[in-house]
MIVEX-108918 format. One record per residue (C-alpha): residue number from 0; residue in one letter; x, y, z. Coordinates in steps of 0.2 Angstrom, whole numbers, always signed. Each point is the difference from the previous one (the first is absolute). Layout:
// residues N
[NUM, "A", [X, Y, Z]]
...
***
This chain:
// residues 473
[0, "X", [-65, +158, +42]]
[1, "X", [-3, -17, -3]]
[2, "X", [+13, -11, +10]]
[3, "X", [+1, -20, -5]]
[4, "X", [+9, -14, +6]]
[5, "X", [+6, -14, -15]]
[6, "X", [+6, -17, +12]]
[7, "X", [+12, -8, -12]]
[8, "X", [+14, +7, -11]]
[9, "X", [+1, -13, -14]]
[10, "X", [-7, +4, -17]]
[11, "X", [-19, +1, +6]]
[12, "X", [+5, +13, +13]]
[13, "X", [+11, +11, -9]]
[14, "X", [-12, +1, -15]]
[15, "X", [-13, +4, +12]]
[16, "X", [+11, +13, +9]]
[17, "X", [+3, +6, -20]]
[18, "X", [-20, +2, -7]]
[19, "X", [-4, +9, +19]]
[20, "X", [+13, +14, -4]]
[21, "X", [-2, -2, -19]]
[22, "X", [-20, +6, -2]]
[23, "X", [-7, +17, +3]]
[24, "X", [-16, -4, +7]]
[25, "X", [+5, +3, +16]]
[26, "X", [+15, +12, +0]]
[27, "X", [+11, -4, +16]]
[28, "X", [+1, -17, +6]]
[29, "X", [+13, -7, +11]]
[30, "X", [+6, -18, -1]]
[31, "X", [+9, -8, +13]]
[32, "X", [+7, -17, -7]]
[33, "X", [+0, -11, +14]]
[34, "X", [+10, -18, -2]]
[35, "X", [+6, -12, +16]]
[36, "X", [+17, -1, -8]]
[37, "X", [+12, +15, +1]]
[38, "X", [+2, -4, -18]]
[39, "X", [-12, +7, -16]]
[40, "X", [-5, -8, -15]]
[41, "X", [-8, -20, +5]]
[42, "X", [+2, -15, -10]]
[43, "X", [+12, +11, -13]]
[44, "X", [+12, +2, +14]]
[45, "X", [-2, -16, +7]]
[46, "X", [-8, -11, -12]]
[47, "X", [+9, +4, -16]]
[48, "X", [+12, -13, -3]]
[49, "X", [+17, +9, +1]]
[50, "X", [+7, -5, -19]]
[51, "X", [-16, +10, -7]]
[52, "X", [+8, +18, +3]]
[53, "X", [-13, +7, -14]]
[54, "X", [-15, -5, +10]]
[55, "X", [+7, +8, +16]]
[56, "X", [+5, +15, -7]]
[57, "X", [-16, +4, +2]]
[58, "X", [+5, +6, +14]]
[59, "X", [+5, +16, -6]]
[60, "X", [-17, +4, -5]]
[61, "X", [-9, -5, +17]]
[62, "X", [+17, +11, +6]]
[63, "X", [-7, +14, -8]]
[64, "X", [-17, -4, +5]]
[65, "X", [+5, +1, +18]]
[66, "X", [+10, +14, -1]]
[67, "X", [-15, +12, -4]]
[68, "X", [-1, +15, +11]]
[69, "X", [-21, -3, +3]]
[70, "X", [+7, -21, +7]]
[71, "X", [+10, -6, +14]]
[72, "X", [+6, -16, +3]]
[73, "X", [+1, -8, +16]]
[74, "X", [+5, -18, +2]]
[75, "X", [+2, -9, +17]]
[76, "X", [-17, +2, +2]]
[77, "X", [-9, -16, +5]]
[78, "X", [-20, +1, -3]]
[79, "X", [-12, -12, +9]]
[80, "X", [+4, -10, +18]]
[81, "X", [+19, +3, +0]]
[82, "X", [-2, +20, -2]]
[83, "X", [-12, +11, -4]]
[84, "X", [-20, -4, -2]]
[85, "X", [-9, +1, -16]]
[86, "X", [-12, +13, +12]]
[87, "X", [+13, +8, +6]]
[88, "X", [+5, +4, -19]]
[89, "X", [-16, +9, +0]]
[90, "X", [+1, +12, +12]]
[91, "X", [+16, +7, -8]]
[92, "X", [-3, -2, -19]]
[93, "X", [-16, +5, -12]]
[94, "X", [+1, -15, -7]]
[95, "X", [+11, -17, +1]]
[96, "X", [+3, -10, -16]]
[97, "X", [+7, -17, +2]]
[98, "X", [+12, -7, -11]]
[99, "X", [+9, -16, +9]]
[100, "X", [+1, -11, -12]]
[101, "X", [-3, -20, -1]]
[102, "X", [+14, -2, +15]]
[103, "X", [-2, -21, +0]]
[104, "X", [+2, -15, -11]]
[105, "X", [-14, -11, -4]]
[106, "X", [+2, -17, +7]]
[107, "X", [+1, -16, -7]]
[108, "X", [-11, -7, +13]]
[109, "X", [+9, -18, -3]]
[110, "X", [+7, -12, +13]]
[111, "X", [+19, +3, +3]]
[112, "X", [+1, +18, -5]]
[113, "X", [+4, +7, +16]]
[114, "X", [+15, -12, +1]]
[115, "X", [+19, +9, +2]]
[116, "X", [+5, +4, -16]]
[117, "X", [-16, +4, -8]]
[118, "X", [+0, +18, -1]]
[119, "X", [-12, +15, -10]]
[120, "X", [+8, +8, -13]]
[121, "X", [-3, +16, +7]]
[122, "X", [+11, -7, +15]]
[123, "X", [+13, -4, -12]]
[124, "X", [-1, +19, -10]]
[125, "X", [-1, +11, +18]]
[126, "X", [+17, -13, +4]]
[127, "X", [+8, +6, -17]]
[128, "X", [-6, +18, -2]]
[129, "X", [+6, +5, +21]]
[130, "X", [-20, +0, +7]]
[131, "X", [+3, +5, +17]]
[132, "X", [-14, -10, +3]]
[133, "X", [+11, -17, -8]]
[134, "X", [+4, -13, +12]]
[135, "X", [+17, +1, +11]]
[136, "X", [+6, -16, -7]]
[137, "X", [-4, +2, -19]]
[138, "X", [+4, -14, -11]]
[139, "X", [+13, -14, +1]]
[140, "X", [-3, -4, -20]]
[141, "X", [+10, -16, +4]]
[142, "X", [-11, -12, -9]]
[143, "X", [+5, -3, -19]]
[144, "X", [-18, -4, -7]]
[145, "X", [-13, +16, +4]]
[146, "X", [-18, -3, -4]]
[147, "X", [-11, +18, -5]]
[148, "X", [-17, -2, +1]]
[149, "X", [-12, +11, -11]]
[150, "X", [+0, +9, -19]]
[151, "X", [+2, +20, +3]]
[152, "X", [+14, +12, +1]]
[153, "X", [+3, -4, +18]]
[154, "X", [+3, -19, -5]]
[155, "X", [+10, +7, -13]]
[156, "X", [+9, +13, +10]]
[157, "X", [+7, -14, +13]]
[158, "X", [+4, -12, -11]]
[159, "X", [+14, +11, -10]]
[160, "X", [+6, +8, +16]]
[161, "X", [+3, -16, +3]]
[162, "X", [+5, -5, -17]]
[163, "X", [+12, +15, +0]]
[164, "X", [+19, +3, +8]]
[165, "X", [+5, +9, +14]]
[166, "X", [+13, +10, -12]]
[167, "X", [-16, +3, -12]]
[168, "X", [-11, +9, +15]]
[169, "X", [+17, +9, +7]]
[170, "X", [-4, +15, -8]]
[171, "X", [-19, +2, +8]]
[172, "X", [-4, +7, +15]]
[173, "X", [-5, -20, +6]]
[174, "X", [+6, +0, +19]]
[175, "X", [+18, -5, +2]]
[176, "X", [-5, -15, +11]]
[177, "X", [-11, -5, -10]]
[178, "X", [+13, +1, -15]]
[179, "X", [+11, -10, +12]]
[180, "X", [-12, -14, +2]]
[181, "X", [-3, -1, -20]]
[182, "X", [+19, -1, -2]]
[183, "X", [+1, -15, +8]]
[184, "X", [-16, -7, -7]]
[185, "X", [+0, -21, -2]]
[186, "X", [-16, +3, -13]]
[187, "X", [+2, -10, -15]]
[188, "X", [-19, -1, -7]]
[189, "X", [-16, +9, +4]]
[190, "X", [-16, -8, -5]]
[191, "X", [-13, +14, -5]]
[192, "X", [-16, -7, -1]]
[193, "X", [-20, +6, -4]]
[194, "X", [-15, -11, +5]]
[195, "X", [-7, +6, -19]]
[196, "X", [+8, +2, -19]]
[197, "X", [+11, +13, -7]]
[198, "X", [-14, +10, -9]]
[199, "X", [-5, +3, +18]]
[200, "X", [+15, +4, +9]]
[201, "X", [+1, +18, +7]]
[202, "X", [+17, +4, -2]]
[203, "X", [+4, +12, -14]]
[204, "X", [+10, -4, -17]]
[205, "X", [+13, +12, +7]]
[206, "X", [+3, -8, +17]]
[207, "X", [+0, -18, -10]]
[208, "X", [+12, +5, -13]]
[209, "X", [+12, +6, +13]]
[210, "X", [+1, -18, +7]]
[211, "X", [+6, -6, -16]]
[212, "X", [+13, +13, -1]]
[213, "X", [+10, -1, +17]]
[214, "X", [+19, -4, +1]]
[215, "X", [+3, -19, +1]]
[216, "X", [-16, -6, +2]]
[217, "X", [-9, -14, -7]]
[218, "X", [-18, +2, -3]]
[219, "X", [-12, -15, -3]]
[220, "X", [-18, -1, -5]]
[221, "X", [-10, -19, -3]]
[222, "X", [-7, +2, -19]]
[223, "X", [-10, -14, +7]]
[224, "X", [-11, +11, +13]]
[225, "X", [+1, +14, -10]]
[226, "X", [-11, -8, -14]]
[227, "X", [-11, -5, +12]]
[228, "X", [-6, +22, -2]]
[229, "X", [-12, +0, -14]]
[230, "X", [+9, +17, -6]]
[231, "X", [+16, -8, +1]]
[232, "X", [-5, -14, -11]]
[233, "X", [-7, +9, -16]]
[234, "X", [+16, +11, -6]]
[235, "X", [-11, +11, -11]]
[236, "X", [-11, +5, +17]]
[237, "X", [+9, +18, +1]]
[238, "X", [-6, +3, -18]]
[239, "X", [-18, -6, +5]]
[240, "X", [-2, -2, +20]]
[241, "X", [-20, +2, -1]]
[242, "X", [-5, -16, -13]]
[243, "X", [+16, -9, +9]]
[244, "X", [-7, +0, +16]]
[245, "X", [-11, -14, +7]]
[246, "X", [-19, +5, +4]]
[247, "X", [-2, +8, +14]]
[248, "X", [+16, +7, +4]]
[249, "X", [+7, +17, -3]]
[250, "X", [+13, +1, -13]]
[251, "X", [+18, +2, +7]]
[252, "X", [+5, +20, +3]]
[253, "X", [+14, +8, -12]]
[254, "X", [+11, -2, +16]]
[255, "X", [-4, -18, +3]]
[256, "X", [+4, -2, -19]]
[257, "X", [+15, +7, +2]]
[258, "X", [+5, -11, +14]]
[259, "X", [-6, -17, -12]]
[260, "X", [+11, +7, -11]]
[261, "X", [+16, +1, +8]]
[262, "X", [-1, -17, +9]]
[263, "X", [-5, -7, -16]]
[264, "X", [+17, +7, -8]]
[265, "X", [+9, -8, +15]]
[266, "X", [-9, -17, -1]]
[267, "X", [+4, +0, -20]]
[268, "X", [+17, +4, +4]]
[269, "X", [+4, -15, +13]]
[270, "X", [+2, +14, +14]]
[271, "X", [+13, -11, +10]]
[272, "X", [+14, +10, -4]]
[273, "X", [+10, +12, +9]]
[274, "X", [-2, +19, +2]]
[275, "X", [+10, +13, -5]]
[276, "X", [+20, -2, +6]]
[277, "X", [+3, -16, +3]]
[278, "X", [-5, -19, +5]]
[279, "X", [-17, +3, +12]]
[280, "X", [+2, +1, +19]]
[281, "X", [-18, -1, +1]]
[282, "X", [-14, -6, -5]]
[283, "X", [-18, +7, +0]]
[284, "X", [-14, -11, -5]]
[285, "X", [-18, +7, -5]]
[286, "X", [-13, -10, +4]]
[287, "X", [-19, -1, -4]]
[288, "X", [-17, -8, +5]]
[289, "X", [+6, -6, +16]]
[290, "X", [-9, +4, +15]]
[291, "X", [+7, +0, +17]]
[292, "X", [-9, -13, +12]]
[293, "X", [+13, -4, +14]]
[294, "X", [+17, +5, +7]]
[295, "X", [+12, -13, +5]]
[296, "X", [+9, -4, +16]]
[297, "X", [+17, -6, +4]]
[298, "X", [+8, +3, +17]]
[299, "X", [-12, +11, +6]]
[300, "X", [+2, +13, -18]]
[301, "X", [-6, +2, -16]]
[302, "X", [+6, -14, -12]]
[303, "X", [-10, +4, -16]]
[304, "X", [-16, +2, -6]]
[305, "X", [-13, -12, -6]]
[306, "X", [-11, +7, -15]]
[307, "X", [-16, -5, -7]]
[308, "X", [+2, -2, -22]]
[309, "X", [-16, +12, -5]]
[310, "X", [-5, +0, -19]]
[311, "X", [-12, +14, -8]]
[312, "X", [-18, -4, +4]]
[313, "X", [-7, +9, -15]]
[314, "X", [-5, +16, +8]]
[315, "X", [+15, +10, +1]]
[316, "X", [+6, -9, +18]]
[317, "X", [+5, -16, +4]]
[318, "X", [-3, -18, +9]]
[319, "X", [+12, -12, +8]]
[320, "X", [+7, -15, -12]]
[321, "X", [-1, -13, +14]]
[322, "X", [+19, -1, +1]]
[323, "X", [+14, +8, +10]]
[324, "X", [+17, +5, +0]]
[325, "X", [+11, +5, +12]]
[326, "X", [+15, +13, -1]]
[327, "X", [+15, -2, +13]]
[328, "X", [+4, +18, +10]]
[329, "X", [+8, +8, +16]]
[330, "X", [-9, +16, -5]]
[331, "X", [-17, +4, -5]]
[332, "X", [-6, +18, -4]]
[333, "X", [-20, +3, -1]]
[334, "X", [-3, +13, -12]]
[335, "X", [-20, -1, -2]]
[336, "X", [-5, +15, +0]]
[337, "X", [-4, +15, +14]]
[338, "X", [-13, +3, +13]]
[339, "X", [-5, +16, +10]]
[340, "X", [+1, -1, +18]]
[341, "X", [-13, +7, +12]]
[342, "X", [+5, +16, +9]]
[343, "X", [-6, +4, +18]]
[344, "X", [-14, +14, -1]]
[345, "X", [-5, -2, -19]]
[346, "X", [-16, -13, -5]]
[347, "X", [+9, -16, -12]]
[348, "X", [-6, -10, -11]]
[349, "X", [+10, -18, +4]]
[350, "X", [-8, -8, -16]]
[351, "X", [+7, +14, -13]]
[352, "X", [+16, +5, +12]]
[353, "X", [-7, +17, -2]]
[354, "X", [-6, +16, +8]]
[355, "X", [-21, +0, -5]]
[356, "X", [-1, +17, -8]]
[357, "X", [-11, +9, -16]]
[358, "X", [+9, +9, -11]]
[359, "X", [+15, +1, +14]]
[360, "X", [-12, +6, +12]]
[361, "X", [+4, -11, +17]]
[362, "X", [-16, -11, +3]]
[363, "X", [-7, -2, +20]]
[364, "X", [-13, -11, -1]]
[365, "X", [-5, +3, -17]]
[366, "X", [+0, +19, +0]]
[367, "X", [+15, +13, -3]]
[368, "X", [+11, +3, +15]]
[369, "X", [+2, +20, +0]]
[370, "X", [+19, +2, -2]]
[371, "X", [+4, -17, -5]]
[372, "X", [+9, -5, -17]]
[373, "X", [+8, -14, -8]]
[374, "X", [+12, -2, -15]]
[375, "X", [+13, -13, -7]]
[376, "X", [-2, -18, +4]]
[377, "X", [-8, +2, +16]]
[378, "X", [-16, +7, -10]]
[379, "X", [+0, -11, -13]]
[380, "X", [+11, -15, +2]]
[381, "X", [+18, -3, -7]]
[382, "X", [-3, +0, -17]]
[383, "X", [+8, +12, -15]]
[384, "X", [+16, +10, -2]]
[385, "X", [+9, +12, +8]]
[386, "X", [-10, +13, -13]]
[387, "X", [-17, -7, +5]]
[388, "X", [+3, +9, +17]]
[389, "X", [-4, +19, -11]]
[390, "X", [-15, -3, -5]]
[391, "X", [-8, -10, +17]]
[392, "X", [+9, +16, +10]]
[393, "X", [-9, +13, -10]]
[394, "X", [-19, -11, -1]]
[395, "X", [+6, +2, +24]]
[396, "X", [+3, +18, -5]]
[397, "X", [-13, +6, -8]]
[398, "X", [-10, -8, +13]]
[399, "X", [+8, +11, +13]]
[400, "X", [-2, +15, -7]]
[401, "X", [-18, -5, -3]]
[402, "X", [-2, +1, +18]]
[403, "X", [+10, +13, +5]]
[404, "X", [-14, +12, +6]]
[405, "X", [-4, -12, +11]]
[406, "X", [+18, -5, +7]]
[407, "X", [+7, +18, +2]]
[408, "X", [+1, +2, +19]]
[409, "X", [-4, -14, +5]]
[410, "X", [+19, -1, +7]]
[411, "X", [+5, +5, +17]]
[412, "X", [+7, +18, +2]]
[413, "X", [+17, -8, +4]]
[414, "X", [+11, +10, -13]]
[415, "X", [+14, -12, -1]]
[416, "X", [-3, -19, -4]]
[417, "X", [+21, -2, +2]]
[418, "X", [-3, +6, +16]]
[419, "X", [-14, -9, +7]]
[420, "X", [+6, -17, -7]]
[421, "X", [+15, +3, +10]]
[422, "X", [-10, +4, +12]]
[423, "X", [-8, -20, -2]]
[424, "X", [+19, -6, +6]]
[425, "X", [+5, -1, -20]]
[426, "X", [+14, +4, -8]]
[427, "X", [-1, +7, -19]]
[428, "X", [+15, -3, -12]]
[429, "X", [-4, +15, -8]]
[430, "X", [+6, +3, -19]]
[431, "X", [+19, +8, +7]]
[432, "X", [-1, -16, +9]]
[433, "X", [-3, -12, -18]]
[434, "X", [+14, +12, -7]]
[435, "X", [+13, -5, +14]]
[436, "X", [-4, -19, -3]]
[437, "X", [+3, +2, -19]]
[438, "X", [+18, +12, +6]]
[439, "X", [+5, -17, +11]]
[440, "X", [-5, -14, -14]]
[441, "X", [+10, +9, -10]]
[442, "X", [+16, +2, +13]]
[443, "X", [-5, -18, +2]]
[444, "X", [+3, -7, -17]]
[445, "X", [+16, +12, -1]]
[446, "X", [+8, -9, +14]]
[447, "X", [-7, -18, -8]]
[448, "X", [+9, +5, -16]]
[449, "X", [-16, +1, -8]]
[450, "X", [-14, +11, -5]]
[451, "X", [-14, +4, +12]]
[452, "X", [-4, -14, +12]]
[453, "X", [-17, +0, +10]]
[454, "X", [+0, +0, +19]]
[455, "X", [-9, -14, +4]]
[456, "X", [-6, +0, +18]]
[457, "X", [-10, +11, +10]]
[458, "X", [+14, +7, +13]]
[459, "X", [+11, +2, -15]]
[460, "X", [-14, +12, -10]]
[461, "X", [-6, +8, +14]]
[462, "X", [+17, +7, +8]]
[463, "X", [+5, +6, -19]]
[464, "X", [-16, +9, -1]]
[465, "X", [+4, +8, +19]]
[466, "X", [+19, +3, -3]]
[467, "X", [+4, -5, -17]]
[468, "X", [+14, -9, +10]]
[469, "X", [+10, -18, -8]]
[470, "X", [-11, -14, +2]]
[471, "X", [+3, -18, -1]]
[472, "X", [+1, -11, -16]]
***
């Protein structure tokens, strides 16, 4: 028997838990699927935005995943300084695959970002989709003018949270304090603005067009800066995009077209008009080429941002205009991107964010750590889909099994890993445990008058996980 532990039950650990049951190579493998939270399934439980119930219904299929009679699940399990060592992983499992995830937002690394009221969107999501992790204080959303910072789905996802009405988010499973807070929100506009053009935004046609279609909400784009993109200004360049780009730069993708298209439909048609069901109550204005230099101070809290105008420089990125432009805001968001987070035991990469590995193979000092695996974004930084994590689990996988002559027995005798991590003072929220916190969400949301509503603090998810008892909203 080969016995394997996968750190992480987001989509990279769960597809990895899949391919390791799944082949035939080696006929009995165990899988222990190891997360610190007493919750499965990542960044689709706590990362989805709650409005986009198709994209977390995939977590039925990660459900079934799970449910295998060849895995376990056992959350509450803290790897690294706070729990249990890297080594001592070793001595209980064949192998260890780690698949952590990108836990951290890239910085700005400009003057005033620390400042209160300056805040990463992935503070804002863990707030709004019941991260136990979330700050005690959540947000105030008191200021009328927001600023977003970045050009992805994140950027996108915060800004029509914030866009949207509590009544509208009502029948999610968004924390009822949370829903409180956005009830009384005093957020009229929300500025969402990328350092580069719209042919090089990130966010996807879908996630854009959504903007356009919420309830009494006013969205605004700037012909002006959008015909600064050289695909936005020829019409014809999603008939031709390689002769209509400039020399040098890669012709805009089918998506990016897409998106060029639907934001050269708004500009055409004055977008300054309300949304669906009424006179706007909000208004969400899409900004381009401006490049965040400064955040600004009044009283001793953000005030606004101060952005650097940036023009295409010929080569598919940009340089500053030598002018500026600042944007009033009680709230700034900082959606730039992700970054993986060393973890206590494993070598890291502080340049990439990663975990140095070949082939998913954990590298110590240039050579493959017996053992030792990466997959997700901690192997090969925060890029692709959620789908992208199938194919980088099975390239880990079938390094694995590649080397499972040489990992078979290198375990400990120690028949029970449940046991002997208990016996390291932790506490397992095995899966009866995750089914009692999905039996009190739902007693939660019944007593709310709504449907499911997540527990969002750790006290509350751990005693349903130990009693299935009521918890607090």
């Amino acid at each position: 028997m080969l016995r394997v532990a996968v750190i992480g039950s987001g989509p990279s650990g769960v597809y990895t838990a899949q391919a390791l049951v799944a082949q035939d190579r080696v006929p009995d493998v165990r899988v222990h699927v190891l997360d610190r939270l007493p919750c499965p399934y990542g960044l689709v439980r706590y990362g989805v935005a709650p409005d986009h119930e198709k994209i977390k219904s995939l977590q039925n299929s990660l459900r079934t995943v799970l449910e295998h009679e060849r895995i376990a699940f056992l959350g509450n399990v803290e790897v690294g300084s706070d729990g249990i060592s890297p080594e001592r992983l070793g001595e209980l499992y064949d192998a260890v695959v780690y698949c952590v995830g990108a836990a951290t937002d890239r910085p700005l690394g400009i003057p005033g970002e620390e400042l209160p009221g300056s805040f990463s969107a992935t503070e804002f999501v863990s707030w709004y989709s019941a991260h136990p992790d979330a700050a005690a204080g959540g947000f105030a959303l008191r200021a009328r003018s927001v600023v977003v910072i970045g050009a992805g789905n994140v950027a996108v996802d915060v800004t029509r949270i914030l866009a949207r009405s509590a009544q509208e988010l009502r029948p999610t499973d968004v924390p009822h304090g949370a829903l409180g807070t956005l009830n009384g929100s005093r957020v009229r506009e929300i500025h969402m603005a990328g350092r580069r053009g719209p042919s090089q935004a990130r966010f996807t046609t879908k996630e854009l067009r959504e903007l356009g279609g919420l309830p009494r909400v006013r969205v605004v784009v700037k012909e002006a800066e959008l015909s600064l993109d050289p695909a936005y200004a020829d019409p014809s360049a999603h008939l031709r995009p390689a002769l209509s780009s400039p020399p040098n730069v890669p012709p805009p993708t089918a998506a990016a077209r897409r998106n060029v298209e639907v934001l050269r439909g708004w500009a055409a048609a004055g977008r300054e008009g309300a949304g669906p069901d009424g006179p706007p109550v909000r208004t969400v204005r899409l900004r381009f080429f401006l490049r965040p230099v400064e955040l600004l101070e009044r009283d001793g809290r953000v005030a606004g941002v101060r952005f650097a105008r940036t023009v295409p420089d010929g080569s598919g990125g940009v340089r500053d205009a030598g002018t500026y432009e600042d944007i009033g805001a009680g709230l700034v968001l900082r959606a730039v991107g992700y970054r993986g987070i060393p973890l206590p035991g494993l070598p890291f990469d502080p340049v990439r964010g990663t975990v140095p590995h070949l082939a998913g193979r954990v590298l110590r000092n240039g050579v493959p750590s017996p053992g030792e695996y990466v997959a997700g974004w901690i192997k090969r930084g925060p890029t692709g889909v959620i789908g992208s994590n199938r194919s980088c689990a099975k390239e880990t996988v079938t390094s694995l099994l590649d080397d499972a002559p040489l990992l078979a027995g290198r375990r400990s005798a120690s028949p029970d890993p449940v046991a002997a991590l208990r016996a390291y003072g932790l506490r397992p929220v095995e899966w009866d445990g995750w089914l009692s916190i999905e039996r009190a969400e739902a007693a939660l949301g019944r007593s709310l008058g709504r449907e499911r509503v997540k527990i969002p603090d750790w006290a509350g998810l751990l005693s349903a996980a130990r009693s299935g008892g009521p918890v607090g909203a």
